[in-house]
N, C-alpha and C positions, 0 to 999 in steps of 0.2 A: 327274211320275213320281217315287214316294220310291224314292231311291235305296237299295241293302244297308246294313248296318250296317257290313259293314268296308270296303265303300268309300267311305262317308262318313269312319266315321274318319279312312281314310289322307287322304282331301282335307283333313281338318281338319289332322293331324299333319305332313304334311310341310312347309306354308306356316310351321307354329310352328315346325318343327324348324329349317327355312332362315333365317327369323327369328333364333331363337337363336343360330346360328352366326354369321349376319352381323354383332350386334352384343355378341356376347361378346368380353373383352377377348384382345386378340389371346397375349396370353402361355400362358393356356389353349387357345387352337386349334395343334394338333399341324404343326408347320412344311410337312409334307409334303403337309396339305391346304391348307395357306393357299397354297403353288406350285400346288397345282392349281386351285384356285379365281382366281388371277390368271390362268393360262396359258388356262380357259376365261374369264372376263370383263375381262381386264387390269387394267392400273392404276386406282384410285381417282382421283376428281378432284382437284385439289390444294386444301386447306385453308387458310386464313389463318390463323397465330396468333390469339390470342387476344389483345386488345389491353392496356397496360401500365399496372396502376392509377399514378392519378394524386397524387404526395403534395406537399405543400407544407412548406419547411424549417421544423419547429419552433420553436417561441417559445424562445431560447436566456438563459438568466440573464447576472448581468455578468460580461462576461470579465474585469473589472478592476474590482475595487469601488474608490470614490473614498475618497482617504485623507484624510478630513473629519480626522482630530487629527492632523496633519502629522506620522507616526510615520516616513514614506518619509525625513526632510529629516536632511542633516548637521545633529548639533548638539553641546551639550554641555550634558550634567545634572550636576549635584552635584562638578564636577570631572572628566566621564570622558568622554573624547572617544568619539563614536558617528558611525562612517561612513555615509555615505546607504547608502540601500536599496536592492539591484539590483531586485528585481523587484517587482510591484505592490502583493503581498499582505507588510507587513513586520513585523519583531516590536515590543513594544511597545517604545521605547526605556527608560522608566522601570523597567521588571525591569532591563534592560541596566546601567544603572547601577544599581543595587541590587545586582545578580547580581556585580558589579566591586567594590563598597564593602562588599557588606555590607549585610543589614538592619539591624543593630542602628547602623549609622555611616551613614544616609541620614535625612533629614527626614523627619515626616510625613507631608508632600505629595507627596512622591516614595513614598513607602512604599504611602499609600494607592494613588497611581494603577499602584504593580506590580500590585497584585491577590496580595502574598504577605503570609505573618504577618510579626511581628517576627523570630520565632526560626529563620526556613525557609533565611538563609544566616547565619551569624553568624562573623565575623571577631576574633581573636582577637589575642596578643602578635605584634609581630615579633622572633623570637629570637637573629637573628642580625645585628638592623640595617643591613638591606641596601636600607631604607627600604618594604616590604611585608610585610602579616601572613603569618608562617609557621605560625598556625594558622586552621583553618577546620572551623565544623560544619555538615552541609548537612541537611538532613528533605525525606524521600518518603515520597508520601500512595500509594497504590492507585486505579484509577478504572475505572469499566467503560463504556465509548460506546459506544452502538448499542444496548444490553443493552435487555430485553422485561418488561413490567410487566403486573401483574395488573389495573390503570385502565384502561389504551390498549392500541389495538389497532395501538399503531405503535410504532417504538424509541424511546427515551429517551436524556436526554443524546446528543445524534448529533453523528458527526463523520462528512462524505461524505468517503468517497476520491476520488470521482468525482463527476460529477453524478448523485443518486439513487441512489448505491451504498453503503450500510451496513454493513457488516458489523462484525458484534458484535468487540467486544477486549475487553484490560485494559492495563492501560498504569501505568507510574510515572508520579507528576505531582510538580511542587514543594508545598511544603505551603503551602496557600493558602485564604486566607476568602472568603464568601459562601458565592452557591449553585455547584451543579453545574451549571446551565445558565446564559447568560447573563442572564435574569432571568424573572420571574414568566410569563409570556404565549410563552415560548419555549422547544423541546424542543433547540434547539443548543446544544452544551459549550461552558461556561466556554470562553476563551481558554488556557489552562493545561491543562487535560484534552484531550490531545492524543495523535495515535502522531506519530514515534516516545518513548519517555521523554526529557527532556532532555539534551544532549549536555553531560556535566559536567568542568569544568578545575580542576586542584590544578596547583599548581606543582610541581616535583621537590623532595623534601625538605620537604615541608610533612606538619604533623601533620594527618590530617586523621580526623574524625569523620563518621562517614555514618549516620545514623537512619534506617530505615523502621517508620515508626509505620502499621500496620498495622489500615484503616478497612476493608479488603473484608471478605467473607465464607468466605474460603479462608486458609489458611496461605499463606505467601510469605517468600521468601528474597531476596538477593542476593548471586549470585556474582561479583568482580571477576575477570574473564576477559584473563589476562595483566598484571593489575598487578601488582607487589609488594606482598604482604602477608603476615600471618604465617598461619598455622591456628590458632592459637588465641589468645584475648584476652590471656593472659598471657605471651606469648613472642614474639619476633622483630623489636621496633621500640622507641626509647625512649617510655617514656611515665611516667607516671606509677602507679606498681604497685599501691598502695594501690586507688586507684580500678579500675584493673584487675580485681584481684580482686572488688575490688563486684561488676564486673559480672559476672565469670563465676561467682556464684553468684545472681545475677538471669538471667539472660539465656542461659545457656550457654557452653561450652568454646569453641566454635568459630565460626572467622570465615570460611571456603570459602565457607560458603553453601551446603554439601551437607548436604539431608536425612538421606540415609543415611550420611555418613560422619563428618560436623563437628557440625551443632547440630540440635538440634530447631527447625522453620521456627517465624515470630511468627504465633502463632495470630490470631484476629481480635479486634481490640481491644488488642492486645499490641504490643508495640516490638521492635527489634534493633538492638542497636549494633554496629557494625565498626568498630573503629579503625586506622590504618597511617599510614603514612609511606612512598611509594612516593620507593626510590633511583634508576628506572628513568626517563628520559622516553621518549614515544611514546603512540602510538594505540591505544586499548583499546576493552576493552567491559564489560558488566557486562550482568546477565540474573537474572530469576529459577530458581533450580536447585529446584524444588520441581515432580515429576512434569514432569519437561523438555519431554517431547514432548506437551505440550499447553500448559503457561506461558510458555516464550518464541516458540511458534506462535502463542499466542491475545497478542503485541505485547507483553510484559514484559519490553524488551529497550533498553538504550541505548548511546552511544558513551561512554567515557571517557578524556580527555586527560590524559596530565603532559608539561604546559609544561619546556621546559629551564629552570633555573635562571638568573635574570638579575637585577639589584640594579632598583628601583623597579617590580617587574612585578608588579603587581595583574592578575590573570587574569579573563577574564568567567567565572565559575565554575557558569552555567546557559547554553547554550543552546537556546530552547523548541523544539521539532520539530527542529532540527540545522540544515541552508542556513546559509546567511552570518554568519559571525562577522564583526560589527561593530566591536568591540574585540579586534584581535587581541594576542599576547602582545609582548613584547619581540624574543625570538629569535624569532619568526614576521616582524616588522616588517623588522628585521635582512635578511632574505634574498627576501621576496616583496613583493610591492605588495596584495595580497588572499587571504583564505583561506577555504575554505570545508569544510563539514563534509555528507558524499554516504553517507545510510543506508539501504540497501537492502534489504528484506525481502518476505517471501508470506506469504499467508494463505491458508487452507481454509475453503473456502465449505460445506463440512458442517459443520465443529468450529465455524465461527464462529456458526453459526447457533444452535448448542445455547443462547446464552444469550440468546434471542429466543421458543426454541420453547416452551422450560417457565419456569415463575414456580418450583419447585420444586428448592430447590437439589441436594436428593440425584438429582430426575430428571436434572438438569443434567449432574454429576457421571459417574450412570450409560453418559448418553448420549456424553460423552467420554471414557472412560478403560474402557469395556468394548465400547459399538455401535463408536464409529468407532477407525477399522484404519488407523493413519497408514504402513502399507507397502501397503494397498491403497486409496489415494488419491493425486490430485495437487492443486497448486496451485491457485488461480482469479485469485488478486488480485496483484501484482506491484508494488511499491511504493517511492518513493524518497521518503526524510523523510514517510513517513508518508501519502501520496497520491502516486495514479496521475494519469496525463496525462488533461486538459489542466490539471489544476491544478496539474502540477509546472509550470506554467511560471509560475502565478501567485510561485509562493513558492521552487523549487527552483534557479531556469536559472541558470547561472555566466556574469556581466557581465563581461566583460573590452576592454580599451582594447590598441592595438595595442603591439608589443615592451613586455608584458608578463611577469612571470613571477607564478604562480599557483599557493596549495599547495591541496591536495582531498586530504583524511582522507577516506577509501573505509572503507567496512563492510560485510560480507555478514553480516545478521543471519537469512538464511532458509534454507530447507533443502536447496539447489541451490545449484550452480555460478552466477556470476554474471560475464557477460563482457561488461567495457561496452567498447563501440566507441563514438569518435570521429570524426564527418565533419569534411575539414576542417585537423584535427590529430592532433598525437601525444603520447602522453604518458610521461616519463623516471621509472620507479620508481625511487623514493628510499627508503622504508622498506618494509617487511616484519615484519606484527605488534609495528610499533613500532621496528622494532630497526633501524639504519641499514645501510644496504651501502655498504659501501667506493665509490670512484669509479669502480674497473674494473668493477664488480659490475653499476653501475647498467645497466638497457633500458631502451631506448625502443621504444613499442608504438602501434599501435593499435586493438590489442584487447587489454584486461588482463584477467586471467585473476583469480577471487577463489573461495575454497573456502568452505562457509557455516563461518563464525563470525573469517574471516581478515579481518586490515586492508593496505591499501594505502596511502602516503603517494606522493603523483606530484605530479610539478612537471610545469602547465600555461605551457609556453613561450611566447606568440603575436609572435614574432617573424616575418615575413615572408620566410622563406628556402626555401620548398620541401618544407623536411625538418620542422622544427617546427610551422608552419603554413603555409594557402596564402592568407590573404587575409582580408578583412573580412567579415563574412557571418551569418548564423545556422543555427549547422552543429548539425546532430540528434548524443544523444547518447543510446545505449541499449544496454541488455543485449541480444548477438546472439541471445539466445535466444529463436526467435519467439513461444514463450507467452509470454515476460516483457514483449512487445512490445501486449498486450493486456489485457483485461476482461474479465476471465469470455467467453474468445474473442472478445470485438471488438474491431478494431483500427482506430484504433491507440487504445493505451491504455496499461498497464501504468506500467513508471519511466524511459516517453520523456521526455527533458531535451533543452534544447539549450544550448551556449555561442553566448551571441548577444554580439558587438561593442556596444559601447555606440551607434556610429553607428547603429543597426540596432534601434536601441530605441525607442518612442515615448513621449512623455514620462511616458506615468503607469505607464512599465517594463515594459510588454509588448512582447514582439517583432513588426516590421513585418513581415509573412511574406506569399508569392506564392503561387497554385495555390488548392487548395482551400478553400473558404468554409466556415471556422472555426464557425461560429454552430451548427451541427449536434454539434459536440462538447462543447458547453456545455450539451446538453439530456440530461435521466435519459431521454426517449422513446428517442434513440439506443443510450444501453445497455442499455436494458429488449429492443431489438432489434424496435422497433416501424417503423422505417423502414430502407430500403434503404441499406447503404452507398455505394453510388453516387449519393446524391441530386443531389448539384451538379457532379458529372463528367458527368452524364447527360440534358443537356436535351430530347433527342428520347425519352429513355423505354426504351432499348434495352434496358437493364438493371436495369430494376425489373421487381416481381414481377406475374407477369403477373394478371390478373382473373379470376377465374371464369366457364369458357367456359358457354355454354348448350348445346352439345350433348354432351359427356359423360352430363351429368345423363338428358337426350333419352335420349340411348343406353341409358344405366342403367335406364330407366324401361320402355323396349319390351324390352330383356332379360329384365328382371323377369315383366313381364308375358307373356312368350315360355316362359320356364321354366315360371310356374305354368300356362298353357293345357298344356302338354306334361305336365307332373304330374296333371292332371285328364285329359287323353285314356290316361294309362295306367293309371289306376285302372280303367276299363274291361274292362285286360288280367288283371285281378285275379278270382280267382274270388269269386264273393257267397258269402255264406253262407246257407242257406235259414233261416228261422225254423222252430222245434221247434215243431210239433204235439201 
């Protein structure tokens, strides 16, 4: 028997209709049919998760490359005593002495294996016969790492912050020969082309000359930030006038380092002299002042020391990337057992990328100083000496032996608040942008507090008393700020350090550490965000990401097919149109 036409349909359209409802996603079913749909067939049966993909920990690089040219070991070059190396990754010793002596008063063979020219420190008269040169000229090159090439489809000259994390900079470098990368077959920087710029030492009262001979392709400046110096070439410091004048009719009036207010910045291919004589000691800095909020954001930025005054104190007058001074000064010796130099900055992962994205310098340009809105943006990368964790521990972590005392030059060279907390211990602030505070003055903290472009000088005490520290250990050390405490969001990451005890070291300087299985943060998969961070807290799977079930997809698919059957039974309801006769 054919059934009517509209009671066929309704048979067709109601099973679609019931269909559809049943498996459309519940957010679209209005709450007060979904109660009455339970209240007539009750509860669903109960589901299983969905089970939890299975990952295996990443092939991890070396946590500790092996120091084949024994650069880790006490020694002495050329006359200049060089302390061992706290941690696994260390500087070359032969800059070290070179950086101490003098290019121009070191051999050869020491000269060769710095990797600097002749002229990149050169040491000068001692004027006052106090048995160390009271002049010094120092030359900074420009460099750009990570930077994007019209050949490859990958960065150039790279320097990881991370594992597999590049971001584009520019950096001061010492001026130095060969190539820019370590050699032909390799896109990794030179040993010298580094963030942060090198950590530079004059003694108090020394003349000193500072070159930046100017290889990029931008104007660039330097401004000494809280040193003494004068504003312009020909006023404020003894020197020698004549020559003065040469220069500021080569080079310009002024020595701030401000575009707008002192000189016109060293075009590309161009030089700038600064000269001074800083009467001041303490903790400085120095930065490119050329369009600010993009040149010491995009890493043109270093620390600068003046050493107290002390008879035979030859100063190590480079340190590369900042961490452990090796050769410390006289007056440093005087009062601590070890010193270290802690540079702290951020970067933007849009501004950085501009010099990756275009081969075009004007596009380059365009794209920082008009697309990107440095008040409507934040930070990504978080950085101590130039690298985030884990590889501050390769080269950052502060070694210490018990009832020690310990000086840390603090920097905030970024554009935030910077508050590092100590597990563990506390730390006695001693200077303030260089300048000492009295003894009433001084706190002890543990958490110091640093404002971007402010310095800290703190004595790390590890005495065993409760108050100054509490024991032997490898005690974390970071900026409480949780973004600073990560990687473009993964943690941990950012400028986590730790003061590890020397008992607590293993021998090729990496810390002996308990709990989670390291080998996951040594790999770029990790911060690319390819595996779960729980991988080795999680052996049953709890908390990894779960697999893609098969019946959503099921579900989506009788949905599908449930809507388009109910769209064809109501075209039905549609009147035809008759064809024109």
């Amino acid at each position: 028997m054919k059934l009517p036409k509209p009671v066929l349909w309704t048979v067709i359209t109601l099973p679609l209709l019931g269909l559809a409802i049943a498996t459309a996603p519940q957010q679209w079913v209005p709450h007060e049919w979904r109660a009455t749909l339970f209240s007539w067939f009750g509860a669903g049966a109960y589901r299983a998760l969905p089970e939890s993909e299975r990952y295996q920990l990443p092939e991890a690089g070396e946590i500790c490359p092996p120091d084949f040219n024994g650069w880790r070991q006490e020694q002495d070059i050329e006359g200049v005593h060089i302390a061992a190396a706290a941690g696994c990754v260390a500087d070359n010793p032969y800059l070290i002495a070179a950086a101490v002596k003098g290019t121009n008063n070191v051999s050869a063979d020491t000269l060769l294996k710095s990797g600097l020219t002749p002229d990149a420190i050169v040491m000068g008269r001692d004027l006052d016969g106090d048995g160390d040169p009271d002049e010094v000229t120092i030359r900074l090159e420009v460099a750009e790492l990570n930077g994007g090439s019209p050949d490859l489809p990958v960065p150039i000259t790279t320097f990881d912050i991370a594992p597999g994390i590049q971001p584009g900079m520019w950096v001061f470098a010492p001026k130095s020969f060969g190539m820019s990368t370590e050699n032909f077959e390799s896109r990794k920087a030179n040993p010298l082309l580094r963030a942060p710029a090198p950590a530079i030492r004059v003694e108090q009262g020394d003349r000193v000359t500072l070159i930046l001979e100017n290889n990029h392709y931008l104007p660039h400046t330097i401004h000494l930030h809280g040193v003494d110096h004068p504003f312009s070439a020909d006023h404020g410091m003894p020197h020698d006038e004549a020559a003065a004048h040469g220069d500021h009719a080569t080079h310009g009036v002024g020595t701030d380092g401000v575009a707008e207010t002192s000189e016109m910045p060293a075009l590309p291919g161009n030089a700038q002299i600064y000269r001074f004589a800083p009467r001041v000691a303490g903790t400085f800095f120095y930065h490119c002042h050329v369009q600010a909020n993009v040149h010491i954001l995009m890493g043109m930025q270093g620390m600068f020391v003046v050493e107290e005054a002390r008879s035979n104190n030859s100063v190590q007058t480079l340190n590369i990337g900042a961490g452990q001074v090796r050769n410390s000064s006289v007056a440093v010796r005087e009062r601590y057992d070890r010193e270290y130099d802690l540079h702290y900055f951020d970067l933007f992962k849009k501004l950085s990328s501009t010099v990756q994205d275009y081969a075009d310098t004007r596009l380059r340009l365009q794209a920082q100083h008009r697309d990107w809105n440095i008040t409507e943006d934040s930070p990504n990368y978080f950085l101590l000496n130039g690298r985030s964790f884990p590889y501050t521990l390769q080269e950052s972590l502060v070694a210490v032996k018990p009832s020690e005392k310990v000086k840390l030059r603090m920097l905030n060279g970024g554009s935030g608040n910077v508050a590092v907390h100590t597990h563990g211990n506390r730390l006695t602030v001693t200077h303030l942008d260089g300048i000492p505070l009295n003894q009433p003055a001084q706190y002890m903290r543990d958490v110091v507090d640093m404002a971007p472009a402010q310095r800290l000088d703190v004595e790390l005490n590890t005495t065993d008393d409760g108050l100054h520290n509490y024991g032997e250990g490898v005690w974390l050390m970071h900026d409480h700020h949780e973004a600073a405490q990560t990687t473009d969001g993964i943690y941990p990451g950012g400028s986590i350090s730790v003061i590890a005890f020397e008992s607590y070291l293993e021998p090729n300087g990496f810390p002996r550490v308990a709990g989670s299985d390291w080998q996951k943060f040594f790999t770029a998969a990790y911060y690319r965000k390819d595996v779960p961070v729980w991988l080795d807290y999680d052996p049953g799977g709890l908390f990894g990401a779960p697999a893609a079930p098969l019946r959503p997809l099921v579900q989506a698919l009788i949905f599908g097919a449930a809507l388009a059957g109910l769209l064809f039974q109501l075209r039905a309801l549609l009147p035809r149109r008759r064809p024109i006769r």
